[in-house]
C-alpha positions as CSV (number, residue, x, y, z in Angstrom):
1,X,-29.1,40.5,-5.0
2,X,-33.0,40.9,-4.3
3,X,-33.4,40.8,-0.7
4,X,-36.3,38.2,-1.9
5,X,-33.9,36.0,-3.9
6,X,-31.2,35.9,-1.6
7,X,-33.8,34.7,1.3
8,X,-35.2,32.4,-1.1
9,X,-31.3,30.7,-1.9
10,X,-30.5,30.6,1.2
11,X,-33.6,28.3,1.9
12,X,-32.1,26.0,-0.2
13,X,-28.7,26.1,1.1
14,X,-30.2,25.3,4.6
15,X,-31.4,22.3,3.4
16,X,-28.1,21.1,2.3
17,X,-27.1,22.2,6.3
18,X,-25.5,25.4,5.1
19,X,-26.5,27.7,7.7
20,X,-27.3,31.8,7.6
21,X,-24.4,32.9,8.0
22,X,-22.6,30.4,6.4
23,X,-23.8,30.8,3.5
24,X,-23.1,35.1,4.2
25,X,-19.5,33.9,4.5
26,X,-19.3,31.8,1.7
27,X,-21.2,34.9,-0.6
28,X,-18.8,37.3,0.8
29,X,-15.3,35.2,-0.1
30,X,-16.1,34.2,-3.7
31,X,-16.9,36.8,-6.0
32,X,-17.8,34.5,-8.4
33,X,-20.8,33.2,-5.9
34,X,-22.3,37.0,-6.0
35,X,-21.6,37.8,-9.5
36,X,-23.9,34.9,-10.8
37,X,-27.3,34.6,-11.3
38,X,-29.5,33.6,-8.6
39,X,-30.9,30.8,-11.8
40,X,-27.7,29.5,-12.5
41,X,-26.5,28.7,-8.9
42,X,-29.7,27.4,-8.3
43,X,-30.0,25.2,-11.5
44,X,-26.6,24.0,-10.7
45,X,-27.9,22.9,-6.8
46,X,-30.6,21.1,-8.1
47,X,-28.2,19.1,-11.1
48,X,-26.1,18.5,-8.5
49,X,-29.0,17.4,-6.1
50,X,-30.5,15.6,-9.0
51,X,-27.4,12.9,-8.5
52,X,-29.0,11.7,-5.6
53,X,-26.2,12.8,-3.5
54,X,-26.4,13.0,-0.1
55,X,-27.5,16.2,1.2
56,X,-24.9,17.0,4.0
57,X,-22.1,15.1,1.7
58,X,-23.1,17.9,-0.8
59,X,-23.2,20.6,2.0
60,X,-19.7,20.3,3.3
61,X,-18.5,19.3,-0.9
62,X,-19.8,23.0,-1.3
63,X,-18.1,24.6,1.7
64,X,-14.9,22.8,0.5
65,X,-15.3,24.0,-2.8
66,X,-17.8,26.2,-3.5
67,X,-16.5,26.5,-7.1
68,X,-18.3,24.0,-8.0
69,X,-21.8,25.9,-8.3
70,X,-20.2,28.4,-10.7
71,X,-17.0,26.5,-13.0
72,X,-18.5,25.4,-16.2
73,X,-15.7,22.6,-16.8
74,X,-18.0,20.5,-14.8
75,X,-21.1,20.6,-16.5
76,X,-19.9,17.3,-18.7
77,X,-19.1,15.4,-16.2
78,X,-22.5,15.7,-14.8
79,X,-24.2,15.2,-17.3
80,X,-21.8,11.6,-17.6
81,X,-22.7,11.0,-14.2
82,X,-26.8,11.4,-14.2
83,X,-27.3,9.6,-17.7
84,X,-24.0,7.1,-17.5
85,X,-23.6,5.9,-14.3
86,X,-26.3,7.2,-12.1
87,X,-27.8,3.7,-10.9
88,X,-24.6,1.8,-11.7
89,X,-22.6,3.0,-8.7
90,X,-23.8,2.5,-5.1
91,X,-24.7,6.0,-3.8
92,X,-21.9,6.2,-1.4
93,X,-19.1,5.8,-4.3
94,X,-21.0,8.3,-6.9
95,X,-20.4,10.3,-3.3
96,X,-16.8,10.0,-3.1
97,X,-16.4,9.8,-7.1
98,X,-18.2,13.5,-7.3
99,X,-16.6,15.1,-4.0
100,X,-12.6,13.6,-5.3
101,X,-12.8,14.7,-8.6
102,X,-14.5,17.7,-8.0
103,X,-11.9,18.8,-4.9
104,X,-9.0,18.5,-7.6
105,X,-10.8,20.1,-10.1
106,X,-8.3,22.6,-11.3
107,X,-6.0,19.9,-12.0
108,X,-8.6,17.0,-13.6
109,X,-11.2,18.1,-15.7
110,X,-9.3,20.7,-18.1
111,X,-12.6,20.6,-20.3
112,X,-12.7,17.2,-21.1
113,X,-15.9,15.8,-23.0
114,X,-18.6,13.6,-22.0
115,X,-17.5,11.1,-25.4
116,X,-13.9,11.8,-23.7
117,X,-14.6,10.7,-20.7
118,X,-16.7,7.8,-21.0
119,X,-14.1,6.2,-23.7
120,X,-11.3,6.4,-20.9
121,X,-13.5,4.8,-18.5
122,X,-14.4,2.3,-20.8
123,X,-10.9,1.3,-21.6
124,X,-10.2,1.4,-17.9
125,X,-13.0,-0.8,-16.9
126,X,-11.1,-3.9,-17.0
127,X,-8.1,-2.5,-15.4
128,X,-10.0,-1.3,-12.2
129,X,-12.6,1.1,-13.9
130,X,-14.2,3.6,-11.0
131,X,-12.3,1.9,-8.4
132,X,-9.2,3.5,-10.2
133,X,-10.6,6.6,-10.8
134,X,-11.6,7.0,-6.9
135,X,-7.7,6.8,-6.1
136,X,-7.3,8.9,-8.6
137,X,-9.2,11.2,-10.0
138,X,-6.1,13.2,-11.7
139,X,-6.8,10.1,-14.6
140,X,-9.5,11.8,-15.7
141,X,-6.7,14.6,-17.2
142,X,-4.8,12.5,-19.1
143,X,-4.8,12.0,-22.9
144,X,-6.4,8.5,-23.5
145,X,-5.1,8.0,-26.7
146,X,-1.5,9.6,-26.1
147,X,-1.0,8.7,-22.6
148,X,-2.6,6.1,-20.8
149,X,-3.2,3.7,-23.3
150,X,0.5,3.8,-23.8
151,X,1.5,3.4,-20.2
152,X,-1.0,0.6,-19.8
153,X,0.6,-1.2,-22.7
154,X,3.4,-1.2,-20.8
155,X,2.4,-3.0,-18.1
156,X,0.5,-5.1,-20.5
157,X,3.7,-6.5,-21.9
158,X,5.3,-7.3,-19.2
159,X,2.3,-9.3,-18.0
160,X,2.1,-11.3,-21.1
161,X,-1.4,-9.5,-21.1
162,X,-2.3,-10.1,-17.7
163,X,-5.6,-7.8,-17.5
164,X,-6.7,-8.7,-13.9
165,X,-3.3,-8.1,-12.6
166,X,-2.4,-5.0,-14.1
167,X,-5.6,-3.6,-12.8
168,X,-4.1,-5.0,-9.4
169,X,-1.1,-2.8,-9.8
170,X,-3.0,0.4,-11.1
171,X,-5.5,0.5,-8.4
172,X,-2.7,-0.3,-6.1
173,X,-0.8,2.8,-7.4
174,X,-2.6,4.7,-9.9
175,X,0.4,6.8,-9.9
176,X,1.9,4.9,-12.1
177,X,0.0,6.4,-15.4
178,X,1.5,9.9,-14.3
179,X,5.0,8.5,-15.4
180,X,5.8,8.2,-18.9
181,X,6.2,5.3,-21.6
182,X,10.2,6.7,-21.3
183,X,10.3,6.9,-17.9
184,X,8.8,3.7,-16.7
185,X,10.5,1.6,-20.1
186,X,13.8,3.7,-18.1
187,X,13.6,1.2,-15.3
188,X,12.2,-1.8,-17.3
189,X,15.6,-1.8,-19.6
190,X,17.7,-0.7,-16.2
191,X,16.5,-3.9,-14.4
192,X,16.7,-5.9,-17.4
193,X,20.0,-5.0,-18.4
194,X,22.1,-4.4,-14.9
195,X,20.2,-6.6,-12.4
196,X,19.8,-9.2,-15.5
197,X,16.1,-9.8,-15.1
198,X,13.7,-11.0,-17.1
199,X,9.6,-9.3,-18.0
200,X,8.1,-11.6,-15.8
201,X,10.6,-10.9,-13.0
202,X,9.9,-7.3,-13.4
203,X,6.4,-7.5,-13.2
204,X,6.5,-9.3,-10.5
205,X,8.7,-6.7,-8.9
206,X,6.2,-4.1,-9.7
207,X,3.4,-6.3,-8.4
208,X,4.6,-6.2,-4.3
209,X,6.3,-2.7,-5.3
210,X,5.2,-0.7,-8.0
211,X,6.4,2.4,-6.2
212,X,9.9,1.3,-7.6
213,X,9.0,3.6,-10.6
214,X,9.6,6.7,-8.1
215,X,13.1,5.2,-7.2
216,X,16.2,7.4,-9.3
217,X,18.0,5.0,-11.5
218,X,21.1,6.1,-10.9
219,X,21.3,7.2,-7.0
220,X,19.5,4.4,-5.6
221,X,18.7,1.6,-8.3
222,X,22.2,1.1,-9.3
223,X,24.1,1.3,-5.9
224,X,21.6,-1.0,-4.3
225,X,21.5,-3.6,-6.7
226,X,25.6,-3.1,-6.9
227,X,25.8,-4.0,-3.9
228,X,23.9,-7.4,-3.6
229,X,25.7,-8.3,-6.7
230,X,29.1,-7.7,-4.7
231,X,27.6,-10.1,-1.7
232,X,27.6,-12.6,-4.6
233,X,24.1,-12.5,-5.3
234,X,23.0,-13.7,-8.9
235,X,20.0,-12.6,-10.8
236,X,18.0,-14.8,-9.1
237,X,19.0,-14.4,-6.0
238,X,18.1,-10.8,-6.5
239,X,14.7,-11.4,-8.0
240,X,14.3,-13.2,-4.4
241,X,15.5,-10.6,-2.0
242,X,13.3,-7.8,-4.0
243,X,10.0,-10.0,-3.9
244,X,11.2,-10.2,-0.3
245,X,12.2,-6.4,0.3
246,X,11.9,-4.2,-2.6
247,X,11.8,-1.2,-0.3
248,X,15.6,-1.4,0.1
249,X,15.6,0.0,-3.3
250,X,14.2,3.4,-2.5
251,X,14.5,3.7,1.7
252,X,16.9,6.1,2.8
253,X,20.6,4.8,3.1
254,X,22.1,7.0,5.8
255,X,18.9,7.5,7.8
256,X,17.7,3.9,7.8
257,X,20.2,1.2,5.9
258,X,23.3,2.3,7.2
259,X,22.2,1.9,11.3
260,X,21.1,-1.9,10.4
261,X,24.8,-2.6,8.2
262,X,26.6,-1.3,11.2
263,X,24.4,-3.5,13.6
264,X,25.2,-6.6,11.8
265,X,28.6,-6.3,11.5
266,X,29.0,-5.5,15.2
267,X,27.7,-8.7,15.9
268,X,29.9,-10.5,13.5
269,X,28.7,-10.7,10.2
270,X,31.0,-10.7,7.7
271,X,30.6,-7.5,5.0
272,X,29.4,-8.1,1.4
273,X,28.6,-11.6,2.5
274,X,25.9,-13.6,0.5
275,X,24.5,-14.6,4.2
276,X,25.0,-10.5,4.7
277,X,23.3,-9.8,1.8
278,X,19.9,-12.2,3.4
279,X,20.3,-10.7,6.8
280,X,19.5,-7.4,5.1
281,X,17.0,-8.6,3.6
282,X,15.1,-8.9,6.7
283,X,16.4,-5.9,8.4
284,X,14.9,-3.8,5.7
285,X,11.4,-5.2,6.7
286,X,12.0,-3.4,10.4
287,X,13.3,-0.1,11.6
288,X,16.6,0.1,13.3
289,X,15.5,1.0,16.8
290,X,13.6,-2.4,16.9
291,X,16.2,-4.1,15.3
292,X,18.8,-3.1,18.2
293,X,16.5,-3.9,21.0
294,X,15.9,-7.4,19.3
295,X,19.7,-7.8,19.4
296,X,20.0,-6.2,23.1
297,X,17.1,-8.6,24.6
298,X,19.0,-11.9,22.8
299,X,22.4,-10.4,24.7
300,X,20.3,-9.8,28.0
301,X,19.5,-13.3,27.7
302,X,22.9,-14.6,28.0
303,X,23.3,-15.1,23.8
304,X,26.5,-14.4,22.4
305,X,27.0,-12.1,19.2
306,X,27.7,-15.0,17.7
307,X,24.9,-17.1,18.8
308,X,22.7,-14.3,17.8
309,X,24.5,-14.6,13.9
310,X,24.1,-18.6,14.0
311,X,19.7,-18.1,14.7
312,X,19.7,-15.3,12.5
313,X,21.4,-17.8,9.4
314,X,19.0,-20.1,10.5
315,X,16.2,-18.3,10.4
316,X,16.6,-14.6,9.2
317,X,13.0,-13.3,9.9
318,X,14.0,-13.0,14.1
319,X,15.9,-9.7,13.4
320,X,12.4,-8.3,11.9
321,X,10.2,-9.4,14.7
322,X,8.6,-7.3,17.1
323,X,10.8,-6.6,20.5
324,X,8.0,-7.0,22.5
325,X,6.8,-10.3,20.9
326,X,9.8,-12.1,20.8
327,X,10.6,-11.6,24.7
328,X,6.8,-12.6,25.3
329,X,7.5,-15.8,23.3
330,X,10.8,-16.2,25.2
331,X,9.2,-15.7,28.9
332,X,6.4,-18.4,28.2
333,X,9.1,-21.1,26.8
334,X,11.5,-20.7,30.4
335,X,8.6,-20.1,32.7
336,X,5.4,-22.4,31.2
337,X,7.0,-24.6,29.7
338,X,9.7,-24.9,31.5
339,X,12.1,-25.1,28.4
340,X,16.1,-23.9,28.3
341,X,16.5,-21.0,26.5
342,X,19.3,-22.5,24.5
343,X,16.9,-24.6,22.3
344,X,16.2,-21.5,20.5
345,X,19.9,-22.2,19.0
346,X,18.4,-25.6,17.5
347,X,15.1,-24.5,16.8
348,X,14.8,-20.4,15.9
349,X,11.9,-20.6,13.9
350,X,10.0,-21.0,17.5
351,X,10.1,-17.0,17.4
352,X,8.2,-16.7,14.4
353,X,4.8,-18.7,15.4
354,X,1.9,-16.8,16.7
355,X,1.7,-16.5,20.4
356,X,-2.0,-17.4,21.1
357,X,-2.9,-19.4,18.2
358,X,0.2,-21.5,17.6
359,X,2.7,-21.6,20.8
360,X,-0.2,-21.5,23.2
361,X,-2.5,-23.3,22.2
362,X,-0.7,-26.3,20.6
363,X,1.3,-26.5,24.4
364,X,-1.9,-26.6,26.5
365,X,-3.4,-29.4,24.5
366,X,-0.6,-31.6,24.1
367,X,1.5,-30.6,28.0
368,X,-1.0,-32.7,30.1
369,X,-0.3,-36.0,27.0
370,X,3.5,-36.1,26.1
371,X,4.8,-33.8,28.7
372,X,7.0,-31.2,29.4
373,X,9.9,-33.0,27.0
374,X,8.0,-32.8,23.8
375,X,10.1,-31.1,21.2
376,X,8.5,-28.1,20.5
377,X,10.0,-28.4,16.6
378,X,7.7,-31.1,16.1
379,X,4.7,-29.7,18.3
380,X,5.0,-26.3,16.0
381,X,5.7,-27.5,12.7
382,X,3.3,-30.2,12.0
383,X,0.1,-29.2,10.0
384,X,-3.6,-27.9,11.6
385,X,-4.8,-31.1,9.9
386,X,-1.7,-33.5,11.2
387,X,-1.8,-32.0,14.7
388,X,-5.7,-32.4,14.8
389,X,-5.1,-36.1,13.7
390,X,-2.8,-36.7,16.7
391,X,-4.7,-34.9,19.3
392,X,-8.1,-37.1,18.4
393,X,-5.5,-40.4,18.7
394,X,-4.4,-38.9,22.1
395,X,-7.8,-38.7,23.4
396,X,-8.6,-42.5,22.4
């Protein structure tokens, strides 16, 4: 390069804050930065400056991948983004549009056309449009016509043509249009025919857990859902516990599920048990560590295992509670409000209100009232608009 033309680029690199040396560095690692023309590199700054991006956005974009001032793949989309949607997207997510797609370049653009590209994200607009495309810019690779048309249609059917919430589970996990039609029809037909569920069961499934798409049929589907189905559990009883915990289709069993059957049947709960089966249920929604230091506080406390069973039946969600929360709870009971521990067996649920908002705050405005004998079922469980009701009566 001319000693005057490299000067005069690297003028315009510092004002993307791309220093000296740099921009020296950057030359010197990417031979195909020094074997283009000074005019192309700088025509391609300026297009790219022309998108009103943000200058140091741009600066680090080009450090990152300083590809993009030489690879002609993305000259269409450029071109899409300063006469499509230049103006139509705030500046900051053209930004993060530009710097996603064009740091996964090598695997998204593959020469796509402008026409290309704007029909995909005009079929994707009502499915999540940019806001799809800004989780995952990899879309952008796939055959409209042959793939993700298809793999939308999917989801479309089991929605009973649902548009808003298929775009929920797409933006959710775009991953999903990375499986196939076979794949994902794989698990559809698996669920339909072994778990005996029906479309909208499914889709409901994939709504809280679209990740079950990434779950092996055969090494975790079927075991799992064989085993609910020997703790007596129906179809619908399974539809529940998935809504509930789908991630005890796909978490590990011998790092994570194993510890929490071992736990429960140590304090007494019977094996392959429908009341098993709903303990689990809320295991899976905690780690085992936690779990066991729920258990050892309740025996600290002077519970019995099967104490601990009887609250658990009654109310399921204490084995999933935070440690920490549940003995904070279980301090202010004994010592404010001067409660035995033992109405816990009666009334488990207490465990489950928030501390502050809830326990606290319900017991300070009603202690001074009704007392220290107030049942604290009926001081929790009444509604905002019940308790306010009461607490206005109190005060005439």
């Amino acid at each position: 390069m001319a000693d005057a033309q490299t000067a005069s680029f690297f003028a315009v690199f510092q004002e993307i804050g791309i220093g000296f040396e740099e921009t020296q560095v950057l030359f010197s690692n990417n031979p195909d930065l020094t074997s283009a023309s000074i005019e192309s590199l700088r025509a391609r700054l300026l297009c790219l400056r022309s998108l009103d991006l943000d200058p140091l956005a741009l600066g680090k974009l080009i450090t990152k991948r300083p590809t993009v001032l030489t690879d002609n793949e993305i000259d269409p989309l450029l071109t899409f983004l300063r006469d499509e949607l230049q103006g139509k997207l705030q500046k900051q997510r053209l930004n993060r549009l530009l710097t996603k797609i064009i740091v996964n370049l090598p695997k998204v653009l593959c020469g796509r056309s402008v026409d290309e590209i704007d029909r995909t994200l005009a079929f994707l607009e009502p499915f999540g449009g940019i806001a799809l495309i800004l989780k995952r810019p990899q879309i952008l690779n796939h055959d409209l016509d042959a793939q993700i048309i298809p793999r939308v249609n999917v989801l479309m059917e089991l929605s009973d043509g649902d548009a808003d919430s298929v775009g929920k589970v797409l933006v959710r996990f775009p991953i999903f249009l990375s499986y196939s039609v076979e794949h994902v029809e794989g698990h559809v037909g698996f669920l339909s025919s072994f778990a005996e569920l029906d479309y909208r069961q499914i889709f409901r499934i994939l709504q809280v857990y679209p990740a079950i798409v990434t779950a092996s049929r055969e090494r975790k589907l079927r075991p799992r859902i064989q085993f609910l189905k020997e703790c007596g559990l129906d179809s619908d009883d399974i539809f529940k516990f998935l809504i509930k915990a789908p991630t005890f289709l796909s978490t590990s069993f011998h790092v994570n599920i194993a510890h929490k059957l071992v736990l429960l049947v140590k304090i007494g709960y019977r094996y392959r048990k429908k009341d098993f089966a709903v303990a689990i249920r809320s295991a899976t929604r905690t780690n085992s560590v936690n779990m066991q230091m729920v258990i050892g506080m309740f025996l600290n406390y002077g519970f019995s295992c099967e104490e601990i069973v009887a609250m658990s039946k009654k109310h399921p969600q204490i084995l999933q509670y935070n440690h920490a929360s549940l003995e904070m709870k279980m301090e202010y009971l004994i010592e404010e409000m001067g409660r035995d521990i033992e109405e816990l067996l009666l009334f488990p649920a207490f465990l489950g209100y928030k501390f502050d908002d809830r326990i606290k705050h319900r017991y300070e405005v009603k202690k001074n009232v009704r007392g220290a004998g107030m049942s604290i079922n009926k001081l929790l469980t009444v509604s905002d608009e019940t308790f306010a009701g009461k607490r206005k009566k109190a005060h005439a």
